[in-house]
Phi, psi and omega in degrees: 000141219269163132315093202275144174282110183278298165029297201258334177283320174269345161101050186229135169333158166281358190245029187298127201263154192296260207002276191317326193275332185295310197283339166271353178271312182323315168311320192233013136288322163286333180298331195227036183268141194294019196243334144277008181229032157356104180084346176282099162248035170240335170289329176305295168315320182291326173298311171316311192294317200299302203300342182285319177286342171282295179321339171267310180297341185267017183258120173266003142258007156284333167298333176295328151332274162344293158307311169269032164236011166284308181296309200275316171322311184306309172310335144284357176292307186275015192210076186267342163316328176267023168278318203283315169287352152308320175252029164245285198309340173290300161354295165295335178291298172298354162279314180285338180269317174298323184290324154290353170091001153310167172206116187325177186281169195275350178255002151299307187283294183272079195212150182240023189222140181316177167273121167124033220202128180285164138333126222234149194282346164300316133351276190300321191265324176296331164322290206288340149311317162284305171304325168296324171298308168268024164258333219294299164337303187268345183272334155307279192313304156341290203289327179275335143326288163296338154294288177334299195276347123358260171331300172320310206291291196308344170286137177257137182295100197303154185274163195275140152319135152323127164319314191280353173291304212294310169311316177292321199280321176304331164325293217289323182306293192320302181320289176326316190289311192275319219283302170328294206274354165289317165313316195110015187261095161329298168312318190316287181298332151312294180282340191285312172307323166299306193284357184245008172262275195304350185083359135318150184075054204029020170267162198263169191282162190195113163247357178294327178270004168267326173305350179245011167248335170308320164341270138012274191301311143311267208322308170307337165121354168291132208255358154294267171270048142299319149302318171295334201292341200273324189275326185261132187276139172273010217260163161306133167306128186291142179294105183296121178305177173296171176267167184082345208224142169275138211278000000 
């Protein structure tokens, strides 16, 4: 199908400056507008074609477009065989490239847009959107990660209590403890029996009175110590001599 001369349609040189090409589609749009032309459907067609020769020509790069493929018809017109060996030699070219097992490019193969034709920017902004929506997740985390151990680094690290703090406060339990199980506090005598079997919480070891409070503590219904009383040995740990010395 031949090409139409948009040019020869708005009736302007090809070296037409854009201003001038607005004002020559103007010129000749009022001239073929069908709301002035009634009934008329070879001016209604003529109006199709101007506005379509502006929409390519007011584009610069379709006009450019435009233009080399205006250039190589007029250079084919009088020779049209060689347009036909032009489209034989491409041919061969792309024949010769599957056959060797090339494969075209991934933006040849794989496109979801015509050829020559940008990305339209609602497209490009929902892109952007979707990728910010699934990063978004791991950089909230990143950032909170990094606040935390902030935080941490900046807080000072409390000092260990003093031996004789640590010693008053184990008093006052043991007191608290002794006070309970002279009461009849099944637990109380339980845990007081712990502490006088290991010798713990500054008390010296006793395990015959941790056995008479466990005592106690069972007789009360407790199944704990009823388990130390059955599991556990009372005899004291033999004392180890200095080294060098015979027992």
């Amino acid at each position: 199908m031949k090409r139409p001369d948009y040019y020869a349609v708005l009736e302007v040189p090809a070296d037409i400056a854009p201003s001038a090409l607005k004002l020559a589609y103007y010129r000749q749009a009022k001239k073929y507008h069908p709301d002035l032309n009634p009934g008329d459907a070879a001016a209604e067609d003529r109006f199709k074609l101007i506005a379509e020769a502006y929409r390519i020509l007011g584009d610069e790069r379709e006009r450019r477009l435009y233009d080399e493929a205006r250039e190589r018809d007029i250079r084919y017109a009088d020779a049209p065989e060689l347009a036909g060996m032009v489209r034989k030699v491409r041919f061969s070219a792309r024949r010769n490239r599957r056959e060797n097992g090339e494969r075209p490019s991934l933006r040849r193969r794989f496109t979801l847009l015509p050829a020559r034709k940008k990305m339209p920017w609602w497209v490009m902004f929902l892109m952007g959107v979707f990728w910010i929506s699934a990063l978004l997740p791991f950089i909230m985390r990143t950032g909170s990660t990094s606040l935390s151990r902030r935080e941490y680094a900046g807080k000072e690290e409390k000092p260990e209590p003093e031996a004789g703090v640590v010693r008053a406060r184990l008093g006052k339990l043991r007191e608290k403890l002794e006070a309970a199980a002279a009461a009849g506090d099944a637990r109380a005598q339980l845990h007081l029996g712990l502490m006088l079997y290991n010798g713990s919480a500054g008390v010296q070891m006793d395990r015959e009175a941790a056995r008479d409070w466990w005592k106690r503590a069972a007789a009360q219904g407790d199944r704990t110590a009823a388990f130390y009383l059955e599991k556990c040995d009372f005899n004291p740990p033999a004392q180890q001599s200095p080294v060098g010395e015979t027992p």
